[in-house]
N, C-alpha and C positions, 0 to 999 in steps of 0.2 A: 479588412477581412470581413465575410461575411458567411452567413450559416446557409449550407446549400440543402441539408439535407436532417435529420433526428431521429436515431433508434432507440426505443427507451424497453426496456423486459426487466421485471420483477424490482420494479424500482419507485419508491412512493406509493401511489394510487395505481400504478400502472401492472397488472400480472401477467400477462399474456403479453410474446413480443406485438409490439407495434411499431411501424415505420412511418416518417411523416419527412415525404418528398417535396422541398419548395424550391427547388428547380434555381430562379435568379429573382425570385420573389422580393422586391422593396418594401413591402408591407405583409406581414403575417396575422391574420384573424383567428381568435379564439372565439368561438361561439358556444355559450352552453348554459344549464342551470349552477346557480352555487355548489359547491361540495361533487363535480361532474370531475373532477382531476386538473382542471388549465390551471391552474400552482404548480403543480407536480411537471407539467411543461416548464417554466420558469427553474422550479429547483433543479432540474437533472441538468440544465444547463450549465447554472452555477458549479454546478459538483462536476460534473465535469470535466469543466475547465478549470477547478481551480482544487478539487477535492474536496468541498467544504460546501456548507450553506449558510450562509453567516449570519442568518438570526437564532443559527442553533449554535453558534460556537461558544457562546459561555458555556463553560465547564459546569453546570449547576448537577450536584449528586442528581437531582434527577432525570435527566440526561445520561448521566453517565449509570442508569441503571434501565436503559430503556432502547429498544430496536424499533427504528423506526424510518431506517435506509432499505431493507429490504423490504420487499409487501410479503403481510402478514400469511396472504392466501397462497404465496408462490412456493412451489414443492422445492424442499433446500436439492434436488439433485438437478432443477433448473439454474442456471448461472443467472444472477441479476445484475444489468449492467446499463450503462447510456452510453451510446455511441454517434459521435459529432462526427458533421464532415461540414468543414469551410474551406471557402473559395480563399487561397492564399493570396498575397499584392502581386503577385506575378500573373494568376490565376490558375495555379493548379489546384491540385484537390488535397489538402491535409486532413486525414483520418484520426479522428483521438476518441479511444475508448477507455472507459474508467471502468471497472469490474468491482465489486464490493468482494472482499476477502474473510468475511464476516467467518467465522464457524457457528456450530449451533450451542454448543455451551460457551459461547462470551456473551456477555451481559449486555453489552450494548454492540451496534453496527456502525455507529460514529468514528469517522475515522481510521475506519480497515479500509484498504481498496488496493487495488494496484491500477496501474496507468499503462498503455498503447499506444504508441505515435507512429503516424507512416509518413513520411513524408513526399513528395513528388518529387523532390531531385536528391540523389546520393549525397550523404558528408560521410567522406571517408569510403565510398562504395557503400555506404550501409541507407536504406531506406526507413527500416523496422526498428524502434526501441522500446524500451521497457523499464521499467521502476524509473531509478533516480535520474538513468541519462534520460530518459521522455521526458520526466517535469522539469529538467531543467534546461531540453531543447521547447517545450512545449511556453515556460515562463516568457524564454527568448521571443520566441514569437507574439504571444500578447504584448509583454512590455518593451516598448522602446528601448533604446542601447542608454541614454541617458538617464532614465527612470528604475533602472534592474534593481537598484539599491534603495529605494525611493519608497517603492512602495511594493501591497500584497496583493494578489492578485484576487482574492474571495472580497478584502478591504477595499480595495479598486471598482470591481465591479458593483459591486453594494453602492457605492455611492456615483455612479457614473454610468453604469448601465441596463442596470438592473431594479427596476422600479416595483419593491412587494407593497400588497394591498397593507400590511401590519406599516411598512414605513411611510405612509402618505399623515399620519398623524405624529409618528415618532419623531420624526425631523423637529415640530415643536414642543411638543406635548411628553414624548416619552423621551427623548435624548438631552441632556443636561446641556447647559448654554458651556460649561466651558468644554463637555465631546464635540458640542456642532463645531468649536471655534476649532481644534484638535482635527475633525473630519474635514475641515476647508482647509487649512495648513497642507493635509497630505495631497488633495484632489492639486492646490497650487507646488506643491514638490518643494514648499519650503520647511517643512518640519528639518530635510535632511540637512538644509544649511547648519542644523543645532549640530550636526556631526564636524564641522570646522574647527569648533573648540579645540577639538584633541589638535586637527591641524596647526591650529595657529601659536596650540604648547610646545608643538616640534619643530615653529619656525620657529623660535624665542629662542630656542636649544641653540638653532644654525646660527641667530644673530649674535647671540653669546659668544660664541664659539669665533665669529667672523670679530667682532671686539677686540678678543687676544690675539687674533689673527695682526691686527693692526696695529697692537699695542708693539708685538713685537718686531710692525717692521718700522715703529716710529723709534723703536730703543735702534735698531739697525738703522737706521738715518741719521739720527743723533749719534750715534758712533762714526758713521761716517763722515760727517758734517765736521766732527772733533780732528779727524783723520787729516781732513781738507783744509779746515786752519791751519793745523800746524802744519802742514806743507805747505799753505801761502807763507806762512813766516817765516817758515826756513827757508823759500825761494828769496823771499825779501831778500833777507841778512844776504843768501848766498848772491844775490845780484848787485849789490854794495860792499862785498870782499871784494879787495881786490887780490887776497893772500889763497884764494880758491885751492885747492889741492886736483894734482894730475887726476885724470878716471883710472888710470893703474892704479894707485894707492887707495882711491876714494875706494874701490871695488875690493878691495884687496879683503874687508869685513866681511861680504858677501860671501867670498870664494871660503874662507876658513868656516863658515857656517852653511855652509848649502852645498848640496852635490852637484857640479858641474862640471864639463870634461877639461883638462888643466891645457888642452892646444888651443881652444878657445883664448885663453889669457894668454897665452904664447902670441898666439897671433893676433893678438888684440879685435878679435871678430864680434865687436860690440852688439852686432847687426844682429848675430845671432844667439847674443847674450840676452840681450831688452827680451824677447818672447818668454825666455826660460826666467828672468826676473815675476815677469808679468804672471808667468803659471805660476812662479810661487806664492806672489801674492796672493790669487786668486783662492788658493788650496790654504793660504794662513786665513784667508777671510771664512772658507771653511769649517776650519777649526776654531775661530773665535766662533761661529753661529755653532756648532757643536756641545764648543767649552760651556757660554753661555747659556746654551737649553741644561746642562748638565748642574752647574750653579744656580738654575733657575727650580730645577725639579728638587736639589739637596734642600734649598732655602722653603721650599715648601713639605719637604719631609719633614725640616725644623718645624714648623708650623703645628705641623696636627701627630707631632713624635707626644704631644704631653695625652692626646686624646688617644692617640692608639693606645699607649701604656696602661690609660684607664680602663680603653675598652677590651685590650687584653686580659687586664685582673679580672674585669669582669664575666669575658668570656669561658677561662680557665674556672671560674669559680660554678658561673651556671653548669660547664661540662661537668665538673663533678657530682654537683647536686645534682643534673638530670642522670648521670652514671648512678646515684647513689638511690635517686626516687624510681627509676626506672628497674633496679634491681628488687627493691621492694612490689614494684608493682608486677614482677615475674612471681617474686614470692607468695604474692598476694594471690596471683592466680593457678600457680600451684598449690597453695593450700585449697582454693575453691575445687580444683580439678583431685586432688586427693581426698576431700571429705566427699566427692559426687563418687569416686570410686566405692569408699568405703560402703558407699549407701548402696551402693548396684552390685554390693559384692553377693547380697544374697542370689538376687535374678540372676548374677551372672551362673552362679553354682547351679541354679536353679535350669537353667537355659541348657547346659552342659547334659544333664540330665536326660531332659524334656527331648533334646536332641535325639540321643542316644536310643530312649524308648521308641519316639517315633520314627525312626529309620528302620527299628525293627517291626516296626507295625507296617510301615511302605512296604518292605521287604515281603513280608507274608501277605499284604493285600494284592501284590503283583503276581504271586505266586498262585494265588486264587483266580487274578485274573488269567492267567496262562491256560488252567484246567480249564476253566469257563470257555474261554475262547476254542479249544480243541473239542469241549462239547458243542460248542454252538457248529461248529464248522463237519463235526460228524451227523448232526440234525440238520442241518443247511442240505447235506447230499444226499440223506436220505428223502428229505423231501423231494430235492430235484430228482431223483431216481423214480423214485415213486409216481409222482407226475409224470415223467416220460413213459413209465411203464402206461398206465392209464391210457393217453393220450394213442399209442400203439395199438392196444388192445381195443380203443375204440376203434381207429381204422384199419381195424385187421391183421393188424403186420403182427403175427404173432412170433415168426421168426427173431424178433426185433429182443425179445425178452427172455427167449432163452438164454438160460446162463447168466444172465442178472445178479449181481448179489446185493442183496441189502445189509444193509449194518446200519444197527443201533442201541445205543445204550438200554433203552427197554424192550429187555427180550419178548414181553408180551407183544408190545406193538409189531417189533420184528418178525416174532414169527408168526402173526395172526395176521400182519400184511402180507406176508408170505403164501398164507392157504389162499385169501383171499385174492390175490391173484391168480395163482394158480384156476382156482374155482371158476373165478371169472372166464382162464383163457379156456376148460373145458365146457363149462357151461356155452360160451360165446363159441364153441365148434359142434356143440349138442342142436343149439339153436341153427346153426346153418345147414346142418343134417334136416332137420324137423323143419325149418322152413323149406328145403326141397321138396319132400316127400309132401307136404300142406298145396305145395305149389303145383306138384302134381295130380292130387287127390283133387284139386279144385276143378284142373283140368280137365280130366276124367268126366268129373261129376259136370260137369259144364256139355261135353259130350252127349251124356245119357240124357241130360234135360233137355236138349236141343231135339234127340233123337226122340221122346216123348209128346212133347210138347208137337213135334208135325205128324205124330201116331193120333193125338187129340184134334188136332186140323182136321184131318182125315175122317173121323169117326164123325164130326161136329156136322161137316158136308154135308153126310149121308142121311143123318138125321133129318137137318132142315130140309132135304128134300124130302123125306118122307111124311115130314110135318106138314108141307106144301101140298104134294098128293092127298092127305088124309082131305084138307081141307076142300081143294078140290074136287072131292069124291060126296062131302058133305053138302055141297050147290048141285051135284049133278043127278039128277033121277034115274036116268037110264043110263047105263056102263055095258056097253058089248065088246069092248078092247080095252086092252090098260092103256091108260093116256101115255104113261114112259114111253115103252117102248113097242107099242101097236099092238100085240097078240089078238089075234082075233077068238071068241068065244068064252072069254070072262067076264065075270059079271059084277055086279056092287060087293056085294059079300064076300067073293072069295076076294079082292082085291083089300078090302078096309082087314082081313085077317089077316094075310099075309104083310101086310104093313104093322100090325101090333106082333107078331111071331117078328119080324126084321127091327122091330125100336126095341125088342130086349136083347136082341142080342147084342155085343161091346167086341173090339178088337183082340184078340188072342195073344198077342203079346205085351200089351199095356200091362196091366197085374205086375206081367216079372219086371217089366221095365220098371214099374213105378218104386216096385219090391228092391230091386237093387239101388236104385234113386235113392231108398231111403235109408239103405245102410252104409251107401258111402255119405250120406248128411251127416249120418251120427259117426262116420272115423272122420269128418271132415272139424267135425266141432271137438270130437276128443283133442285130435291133432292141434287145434286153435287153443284149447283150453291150455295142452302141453306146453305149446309152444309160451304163452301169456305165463305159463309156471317160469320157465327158462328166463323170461325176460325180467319177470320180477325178481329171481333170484340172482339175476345179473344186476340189477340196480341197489339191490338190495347191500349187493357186495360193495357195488360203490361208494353207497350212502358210507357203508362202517369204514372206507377207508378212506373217505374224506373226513368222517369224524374221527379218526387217526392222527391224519394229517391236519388239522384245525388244531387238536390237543398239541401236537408235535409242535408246529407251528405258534401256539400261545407261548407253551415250554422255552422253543428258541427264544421270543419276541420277550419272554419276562426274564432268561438268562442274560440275553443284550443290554436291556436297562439295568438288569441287576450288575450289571458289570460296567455301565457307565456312571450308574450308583460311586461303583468304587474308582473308578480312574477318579470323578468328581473329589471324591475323598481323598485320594492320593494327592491332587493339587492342593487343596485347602491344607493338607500337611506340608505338604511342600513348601507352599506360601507361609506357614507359622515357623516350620523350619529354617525357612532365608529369611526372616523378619529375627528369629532366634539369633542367626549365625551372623546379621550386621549388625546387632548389638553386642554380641561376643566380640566381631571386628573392631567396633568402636571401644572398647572395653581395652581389649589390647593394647590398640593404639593409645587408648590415652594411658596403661600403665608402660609402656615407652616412653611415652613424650614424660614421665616422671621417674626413669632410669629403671625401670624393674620391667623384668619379661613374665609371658604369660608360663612359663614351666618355673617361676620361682615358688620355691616350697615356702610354706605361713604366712602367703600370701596377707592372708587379713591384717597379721601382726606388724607384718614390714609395713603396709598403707597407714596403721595405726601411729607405727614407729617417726614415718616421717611427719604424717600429719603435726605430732608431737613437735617435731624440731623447727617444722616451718610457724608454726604458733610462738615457736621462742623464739626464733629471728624477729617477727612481727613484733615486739613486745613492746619496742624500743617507740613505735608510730603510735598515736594517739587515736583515739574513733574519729575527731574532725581531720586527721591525715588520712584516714583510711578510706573516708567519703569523700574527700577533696582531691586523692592521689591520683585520676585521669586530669584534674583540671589545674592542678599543683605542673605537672609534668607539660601539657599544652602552653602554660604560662611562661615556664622556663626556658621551651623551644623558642617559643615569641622573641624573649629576651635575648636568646643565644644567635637567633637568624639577624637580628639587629646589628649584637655587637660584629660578627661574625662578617656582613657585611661590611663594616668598616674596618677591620683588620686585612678582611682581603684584599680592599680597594690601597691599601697602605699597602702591603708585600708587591705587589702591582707597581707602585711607584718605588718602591725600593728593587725591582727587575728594571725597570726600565731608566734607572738612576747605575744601573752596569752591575748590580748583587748576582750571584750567583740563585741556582734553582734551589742552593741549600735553603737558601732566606728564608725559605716557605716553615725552617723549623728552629730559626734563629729564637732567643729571645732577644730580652731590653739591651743585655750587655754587649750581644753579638750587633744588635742593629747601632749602637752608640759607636761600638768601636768602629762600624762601616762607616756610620757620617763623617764621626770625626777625620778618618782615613781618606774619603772622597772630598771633604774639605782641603784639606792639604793638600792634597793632589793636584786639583782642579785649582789653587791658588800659586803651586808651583808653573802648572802647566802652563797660567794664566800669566804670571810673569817671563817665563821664558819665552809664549807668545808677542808678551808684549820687545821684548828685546829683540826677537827675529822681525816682529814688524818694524822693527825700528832699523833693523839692516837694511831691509828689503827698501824703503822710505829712503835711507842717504843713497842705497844702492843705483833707484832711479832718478835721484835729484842728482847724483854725478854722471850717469847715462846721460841727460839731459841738460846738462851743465851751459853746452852751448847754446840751449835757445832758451835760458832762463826765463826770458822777459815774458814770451810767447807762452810759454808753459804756465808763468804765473797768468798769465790774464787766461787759460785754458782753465787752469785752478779755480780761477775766481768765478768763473763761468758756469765751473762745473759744481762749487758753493753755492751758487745762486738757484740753479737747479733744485738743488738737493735741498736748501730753504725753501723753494717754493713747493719741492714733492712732500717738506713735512709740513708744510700745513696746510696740502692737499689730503695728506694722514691725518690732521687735526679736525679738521672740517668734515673729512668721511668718518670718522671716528663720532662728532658731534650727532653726523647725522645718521649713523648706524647707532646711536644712542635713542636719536627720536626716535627710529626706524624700533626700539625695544620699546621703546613708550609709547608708539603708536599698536604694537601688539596686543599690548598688557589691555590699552584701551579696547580693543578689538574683541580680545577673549572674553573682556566684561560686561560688551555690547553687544554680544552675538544675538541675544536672546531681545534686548530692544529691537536691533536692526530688523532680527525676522520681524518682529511682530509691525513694524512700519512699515516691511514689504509688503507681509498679509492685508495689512492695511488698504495699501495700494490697488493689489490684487483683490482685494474682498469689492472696492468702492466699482473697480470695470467688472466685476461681477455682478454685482448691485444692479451695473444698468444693464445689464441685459438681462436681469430676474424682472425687473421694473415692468420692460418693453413686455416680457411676456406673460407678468401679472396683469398689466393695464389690458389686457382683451380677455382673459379667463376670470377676472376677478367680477364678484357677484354683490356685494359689498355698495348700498348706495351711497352712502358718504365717507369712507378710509379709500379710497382708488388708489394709495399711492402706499408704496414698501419703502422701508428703511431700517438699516442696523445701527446701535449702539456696543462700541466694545468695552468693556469694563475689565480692569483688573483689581481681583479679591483673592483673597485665600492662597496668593503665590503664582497666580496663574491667568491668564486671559480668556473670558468669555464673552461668546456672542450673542446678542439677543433681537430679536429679529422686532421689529416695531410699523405700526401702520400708521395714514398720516391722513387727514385728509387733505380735499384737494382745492383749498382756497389758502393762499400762500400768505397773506393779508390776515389770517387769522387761522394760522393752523394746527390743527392738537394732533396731538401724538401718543398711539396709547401700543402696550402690550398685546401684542397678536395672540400671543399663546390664552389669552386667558378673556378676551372679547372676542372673538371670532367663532362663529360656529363653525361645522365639519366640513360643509360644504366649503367654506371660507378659508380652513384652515386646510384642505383639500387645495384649494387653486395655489395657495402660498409653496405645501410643497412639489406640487405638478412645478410651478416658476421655476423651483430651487435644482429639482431634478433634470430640467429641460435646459436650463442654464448650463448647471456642472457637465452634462452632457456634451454641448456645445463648446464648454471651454476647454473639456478633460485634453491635456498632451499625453498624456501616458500612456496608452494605447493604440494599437494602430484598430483593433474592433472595432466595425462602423454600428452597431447593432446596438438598438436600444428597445429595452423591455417595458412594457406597463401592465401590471396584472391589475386589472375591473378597475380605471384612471379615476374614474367620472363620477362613481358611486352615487352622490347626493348634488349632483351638478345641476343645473337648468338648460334648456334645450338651446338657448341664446347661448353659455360657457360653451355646453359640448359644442357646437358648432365651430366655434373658436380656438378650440381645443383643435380638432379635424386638421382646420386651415392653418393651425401652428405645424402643425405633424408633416401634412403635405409639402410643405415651404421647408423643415428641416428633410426630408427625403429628396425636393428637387436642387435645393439651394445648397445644402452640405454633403448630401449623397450617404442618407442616415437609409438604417435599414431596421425598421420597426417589429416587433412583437408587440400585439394590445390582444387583451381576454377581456370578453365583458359578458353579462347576464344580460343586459338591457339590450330587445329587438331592436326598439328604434334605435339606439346608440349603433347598433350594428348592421344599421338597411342603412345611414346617414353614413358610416364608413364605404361603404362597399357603393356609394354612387359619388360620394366623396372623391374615393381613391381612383376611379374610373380610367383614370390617366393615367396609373402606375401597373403595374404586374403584380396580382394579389394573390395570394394561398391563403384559403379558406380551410379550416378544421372547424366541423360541427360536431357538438357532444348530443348526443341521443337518451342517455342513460348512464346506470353504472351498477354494477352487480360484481362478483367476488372475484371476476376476472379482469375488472377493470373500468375504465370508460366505454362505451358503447356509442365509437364514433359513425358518422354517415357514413358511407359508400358513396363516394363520389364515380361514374364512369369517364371516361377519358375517351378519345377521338377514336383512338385504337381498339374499341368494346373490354379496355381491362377498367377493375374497379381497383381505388386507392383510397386512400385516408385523407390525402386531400383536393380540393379544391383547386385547379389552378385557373385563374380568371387574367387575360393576357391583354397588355391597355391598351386602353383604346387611342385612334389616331385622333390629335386635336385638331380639332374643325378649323380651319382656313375661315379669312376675312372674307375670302367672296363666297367660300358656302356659308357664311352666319348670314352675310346683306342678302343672297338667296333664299335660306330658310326665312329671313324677317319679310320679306316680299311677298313670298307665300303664307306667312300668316298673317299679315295685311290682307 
C-alpha cells in the first residue's frame, strides 16, 4: 500500500486545513527551513495510522499535563484532524481519518481521538466504520494475518517505516543495548515465539494425559493377554481329554446364567447361540473396563481421603474465622458509620432548618418577582403605545390615536403623556391650518411683487429715455422740433422743462402697490414667526415625551435586572438547598443502613446508645486486630480458596465414583461409609464378573469344542498379537515419555532457542546493514559494522561495533562512543534502510526520513540518493524525505528524474501554519503540490546519438 493523497487541519504545526495531492508519486519531497512544519507531515501520518506518535508515548507527568495534538492557534469550534487516503493491494482507494476528541478542559490531547475508515469494497454491505470496528479493520490492513499478534502498529512503524530526525542518534546513543536487542526481536517476529511457553505447558497437560491414556490400555492388554493363556491351556487340556463333555451339558452353565431364548437349546441352534455368547462377552469386557475405572477412582479417593480430611478441618475452621472476623469487620464499620452520624447530627438538624427558612425566602422572592414582572409588562406597553402614538402623529394619521388609552403605574407620566399628546395632535392641526394660510399669504405677496416690480419696468423706460433726450438736447444748439416725436415749433428750453416737469413725476399706482406689498410682508412674517411658535412647541412636546419614555424605559431596564438579580438568587438557593437535601439524603440512608429511620424520636440518644454497644462488641479485638482486620480477612480467603479448591476437586471424584449430589454436604463419616460401601461392591461385582467370564470362556471352548486344534493355534495367534501390541504400548509409552522430556526441555529452552534464532536473523541482517553502510559510511579507517551480543543482568543486549578494514590486523571498537554524528548518522540510516527492506510485517510500501543527511558530506548524500533510488526501482519502496539543505534537495530532484516526484515547498510559517508554495497545474488550478512526472529513460541509440553530437 501506498499514500495517494494527506489532509492534515488543526493538527501540530498545521492550523488552517491543507491538502497535499501525490497522485502515484514514488518519491515525496519536503523542502523547507527548520521549525517550517515537515515533522508535523511525518507525525500526522504516524497518528493516523496508528493513533499515537511514538516518541511521545512514555507516560511522563509531563506529558500527561500538556496539549500538544491540537494547534495552539486553531479555534476549538474548528475540528482538528489528519485525513489518509492510500492506494489498497488491489488498488482502490482506502480513506482513514483520525479526529482528536480532545475537550477544552482536559489537560492533555494525547490519546483522545476517534478513527474513520471507508473502505472501497463492502464487508457485510458496510463500507463506513468507526471507533473500534475501524482500528481494528484498519490494524488488518497494515498488519499481515501472520503478524496481528506479533506486533503494534505505532512500535512497527517507528522501527520500519518511519525515520524521525530525534531517532538517527537514538538507535545508539539514546536506546539502551538490551531495547535495541528487544526492538530487533520484534521487527524479526520472534519475541512472540516467548508466547509458546504457555503452549508447550498445555502440551505436557495432553502428554500427561495421553500416558494414562496408555497405562490403561496396557492394564487392558495385560488382562487380555491373562484371558488368552488360560484359554490356550484350557484348549490344551481340552484337546488331550479324551472324557470332553456333550456342548448340551457343556452349555448348560451358560443357559442358567444368561438370558437366552430356551428354543435355541431345544433345537440345539449353536449357529445362533456363538453371536449371542460373543455379545455377552463383549458387554462382560464392558463391565470389567467400567468395574475397573470405578476400582481405579475408589483407590485414588483412598489416596488423598487423609488430605481431604485435613483440608477440610481446615476449611471449616478458616470459614469460621472469616464468619467471625468478617462480622467484626461489619461492626467495625458500623461503629465508623455511627460515630460519623453522631458528628453530622448537628448539620443535619442544622440543614432541616436552613431548609425550611429558605423555601420561605424562594417563596416570597418569587412572589416579588411576579409583581415585577406584571410591572414591567405594563411599562413594556406603555412604551409600545406611546411610540405608536408618536410615530402617527408624525405622519398625520391622527385618526390612528383616537381612543388610545394609556396606562401606567405613574400617574404623573400617564397623565402628562396624555396632555402631551393630545397637545401635539392640536398643535400639529393649528400648524396645518397656519401653514395654509402662510402658503397663501406668500402666494399673494408673490403676486403683488411681480405686479410691482413690471410697474418699476415701466417707470425705469421712461426715465432712461428722458435721460437720453436731456442729453441729447445738451450737444444740440438749435432744436425747432422735439427729436421724439417731430413737433414742429419747439425750442431748447421748452423741451429740456418739459423733461424735468416729466423726471418728477412717478407711476400713480406704485405707492399703493408698494403700501400693500408691505403689509402683506409683515402678516407674512407674523404668520412665519406663528407658525416657527407651533413647531417649537410641537417638538418641544416631543422632547418631554421622550424624556418620559427614557425615564420609563431606565425604570423597566433597572426592574428586568432587578428581577434577574433575584431569579439569580433563587438559584444559588436552590443550589444550597439540593446540596442541603443530599446530605439530609445521605444522612438518612446511612441511619438505615444502621436500623433507625429518619422519624425516630431521640434520635441523638439511640446513635449514642448504639455507638455504646457496638464499642462493646469490639472489646474482645485488640488495636493490632483492628488495623490488620482488612489484611487478617484477605489472608484467610487466600487460605480458604486453597483449601476449598482441593475439597471441590475431591467431591468431584467422589460424583463421579457413582455418590449422589448429596456428597457436596456429606462429612468424614458419610464419605468413609461411601468407600467402604463402593469397595465392597465393586469387589462383589468383580467377582461375580469374574465367574460370568468364566461361563462365558467354557461356554465358547464347548461351542468350539470341534476344532479345538485350530482354535488353539487362533489363540496363540491371537497371544502373539496382543504381546506384540503391548510392547508396541511399552515402547509408545517409553516414547511419550521422552515426548514429556523433550517438552520440559522445550519450555526451558524457549528463550535460548529465540535468542539463537535472533542470532541468525540479526547475522542476514548484518549483511545487508554492511552492504548499505559500506557506500554511506564517511569513516576512513572503521568501513566495516558488526554486532556483539552479550548476556547480563537476565537479558540479551546488542551492541553495535565498528571494525576496520584490514583483516590481517583488525580492531574493533564501540560505535556508540568513537564515531561522530555524521558517523553515527550513516550507522543508523544502514539500520533503518535495512529493517526496512527486511520488515514482513506490513504490507506499507512507504518509507519516511525526516532531514536523513544532516551532517553528511556531498560523496554520502550522493550515496545515499542512489540507495533510495535502487530501493524504489528494485523493491517498489515509496519514499518521504524532508530536508533543509538546497543542494541535498536540487541533487534529489535530478536524482529522482526517472521516478514521478511530489514536491512540497515550505515558504514560511506564521499562526496559521506553514506557508507552502502554490504550485499551478496544466489545468490553470494552483495546489500544494508539486507534481513532476518522469521522465523517459534514454535508449542506447539516442545516448551513441547524443555522444556523436558532442563529439
Amino acid at each position: 500500500m501506498k499514500i495517494r493523497s494527506l489532509k492534515i487541519c488543526g493538527f501540530r504545526g498545521f492550523s488552517d486545513e491543507t491538502i497535499f495531492r501525490f497522485n502515484d508519486a514514488k518519491v515525496i519531497l519536503l523542502y523547507g527551513p527548520n521549525g517550517h512544519g515537515k515533522t508535523s507531515v511525518f507525525d500526522a501520518i504516524e497518528w493516523v495510522l496508528s493513533g499515537e506518535i511514538h516518541r511521545f508515548n512514555q507516560a511522563t507527568d509531563e506529558r500527561n499535563r500538556t496539549r500538544f495534538i491540537r494547534n495552539m492557534h486553531t479555534s476549538l469550534l474548528k475540528e482538528a484532524y489528519v485525513e489518509l487516503e492510500l492506494i489498497g493491494p488491489t488498488g482502490g482507494i482506502v480513506k482513514v481519518k483520525r479526529t482528536c476528541t480532545a475537550r477544552a478542559q482536559d489537560i492533555t490531547d494525547y490519546g483522545k481521538h476517534k478513527l474513520e475508515l471507508q473502505l472501497p469494497t463492502p464487508i457485510n454491505g458496510i463500507t463506513n466504520f468507526i471507533d473500534a470496528d475501524a482500528e481494528h479493520l484498519l490494524k488488518r490492513l497494515l498488519v499481515k494475518p501472520a503478524w496481528i499478534e506479533k506486533v503494534e502498529v505505532s512500535r512497527g512503524l517507528h522501527l520500519t517505516h518511519i525515520l524521525g530526525q530525534e531517532k538517527l542518534n537514538e538507535f545508539l546513543r539514546g536506546m539502551k543495548d538490551g531495547d535495541r536487542y528487544d526492538s530487533v526481536s520484534l521487527l524479526f517476529g520472534t519475541e512472540h515465539f516467548l508466547k509458546y511457553k504457555d503452549s508447550y505447558n498445555e502440551l505436557l497437560k495432553k502428554v500427561n494425559n495421553r500416558v494414562n491414556q496408555i497405562e490403561g490400555q496396557i492394564s487392558e492388554g495385560t488382562r487380555k493377554k491373562n484371558e488368552l493363556k488360560a484359554a490356550i491351556d484350557e484348549l490344551i487340556k481340552k484337546v488331550s481329554d479324551p472324557n470332553q463333555k456333550i456342548l448340551r451339558i457343556a452349555l448348560s452353565e451358560y443357559k442358567d446364567n444368561f438370558l437366552a431364548p430356551d428354543n435355541l437349546f431345544e433345537n440345539e441352534d449353536w449357529n445362533a447361540i456363538i453371536p449371542l455368547i460373543r455379545k455377552e462377552k463383549e458387554s462382560l469386557k464392558q463391565k470389567r473396563y467400567e468395574l475397573e475405572n470405578r476400582e481405579r477412582r475408589i483407590k485414588d479417593i483412598e489416596e488423598i481421603k487423609l488430605k481431604w480430611k485435613t483440608d477440610l478441618e481446615k476449611l471449616n475452621i478458616g470459614l469460621g474465622r472469616l464468619e467471625k472476623l468478617k462480622n467484626h469487620r461489619n461492626a467495625y464499620n458500623m461503629l465508623n458509620m455511627v460515630t460519623n452520624l453522631n458528628n453530622r447530627n448537628n448539620q443535619y438538624e442544622e440543614s432541616l432548618i436552613f431548609i425550611r427558612d429558605k423555601n420561605i425566602e424562594i417563596n416570597s422572592t418569587k412572589q416579588a418577582i411576579e409583581t415585577i414582572k406584571a410591572s414591567v409588562h405594563i411599562s413594556d406597553n406603555f412604551i409600545t403605545i406611546v411610540t405608536e402614538c408618536i410615530e402617527n402623529l408624525r405622519n398625520n394619521k391622527y385618526d390612528l390615536i383616537k381612543g388610545v388609552q394609556i396606562e401606567h403605574e405613574n400617574f404623573i407620566w400617564k397623565s402628562k403623556t396624555s396632555e402631551l399628546l393630545e397637545a401635539i395632535r392640536v398643535t400639529q392641526s393649528s400648524i396645518v391650518d397656519v401653514s395654509n394660510i402662510h402658503a397663501s399669504t406668500m402666494s399673494s405677496l408673490k403676486l403683488l411683487e411681480e405686479s410691482a416690480l413690471a410697474l418699476h419696468g415701466i417707470d425705469q423706460k421712461y426715465k432712461n429715455f428722458l435721460s437720453s433726450l436731456s442729453d441729447y438736447l445738451s450737444v444740440e444748439e438749435e432744436i425747432n422740433s422735439c427729436p421724439a416725436c417731430g413737433t414742429e415749433g419747439i425750442n431748447k428750453p421748452q423741451l429740456q422743462q418739459r423733461i424735468q416737469v416729466e423726471q418728477a413725476k412717478i407711476h400713480n399706482e406704485l405707492p399703493l402697490l408698494e403700501q400693500k406689498i408691505k403689509e402683506m410682508k409683515d402678516e407674512f412674517e407674523k404668520e412665519g414667526i406663528k407658525l416657527n411658535e407651533l413647531k417649537l412647541h410641537v417638538e418641544k412636546c416631543y422632547l418631554e415625551i421622550r424624556t418620559i419614555l427614557k425615564s420609563a424605559e431606565e425604570e423597566c431596564q433597572n426592574k428586568k435586572e432587578h428581577m434577574l438579580k433575584m431569579e439569580k438568587e433563587i438559584q444559588n438557593l436552590s443550589a444550597q438547598i439540593e446540596l442541603r437535601n443530599n446530605f439530609i439524603q445521605d444522612y438518612n440512608a446511612d441511619l438505615l443502613r444502621v436500623g433507625l429511620t429518619e422519624t425516630v424520636e431521640n434520635k441523638k440518644e439511640k446513635l449514642i446508645q448504639l455507638e455504646q454497644q457496638l464499642e462493646r462488641n469490639l472489646l474482645e479485638l485488640t488495636a493490632e486486630e483492628k488495623a490488620d482486620l482488612p489484611q487478617e480477612i484477605e489472608k484467610t480467603e487466600g487460605i480458604i480458596s486453597e483449601n476449598q479448591v482441593f475439597v471441590e476437586s475431591f467431591i468431584s471424584k467422589l460424583l463421579l465414583a457413582g455418590a449422589p449430589l448429596q456428597a457436596k454436604q456429606w462429612g468424614v463419616k458419610e464419605v468413609e461409609d461411601f468407600i467402604q460401601d463402593v469397595s465392597k461392591n465393586v469387589q462383589s461385582e468383580k467377582d461375580k464378573l469374574i465367574y460370568l467370564e468364566t461361563v462365558i470362556l467354557k461356554s465358547i471352548t464347548a461351542i468350539e469344542n470341534a476344532k479345538e486344534e485350530l482354535l488353539l493355534k487362533t489363540r496363540q495367534e491371537e497371544m502373539r498379537v496382543q504381546h506384540n501390541h503391548l510392547e508396541y504400548l511399552d515402547q509408545l509409552k517409553k516414547k511419550v515419555h521422552e515426548d514429556q522430556d523433550t517438552i520440559k526441555d522445550l519450555i526451558n529452552n524457549v528463550k535460548p532457542a529465540v535468542d539463537k534464532l535472533n542470532e541468525k536473523m540479526i547475522s542476514e541482517l548484518f549483511d545487508t546493514i554492511q552492504k548499505i553502510f559500506s557506500r554511506i559510511n564517511s569513516h576512513p579507517v572503521y568501513n566495516s559494522i558488526n554486532f556483539n551480543k552479550e548476556y547480563r543482568h537476565r537479558s540479551y543486549r546488542l551492541l553495535i561495533m565498528v571494525l576496520t578494514g584490514y583483516i590481517e590486523n583488525q580492531t574493533q571498537a564501540n560505535a556508540t562512543y568513537i564515531f561522530s554524528s555524521a558517523q553515527i548518522n550513516s550507522i543508523a540510516l544502514s539500520f533503518f534502510m535495512a529493517m526496512g527492506l527486511h520488515q514482513q510485517w506490513s504490507s506499507l510500501q512507504l518509507m519516511g526520513m525526516d532531514d536523513p543527511i544532516q551532517s553528511m558530506d556531498e560523496v554520502n548524500v550522493l550515496s545515499l540518493i542512489d540507495l533510495v533510488r535502487l530501493f524504489m526501482e528494485k523493491y517498489d519502496k515509496q519514499f518521504i524525505i524532508s530536508t533543509h539543505d538546497y543542494n541535498f534537495y536540487q541533487m534529489m530532484l535530478k536524482k529522482f528524474r526517472n521516478q514521478d516526484i511530489a514536491v512540497i515547498e515550505y515558504e514560511g510559517y506564521s499562526e496559521k501554519g506553514p506557508l507552502i508554495k502554490q504550485q499551478v497545474s496544466e489545468n490553470a488550478e494552483t495546489d500544494n503540490v508539486l507534481i513532476i512526472p518522469a521522465e523517459e529513460p534514454i535508449s542506447r541509440a539516442k545516448l551513441l546519438e547524443l555522444n556523436d553530437a558532442s563529439l
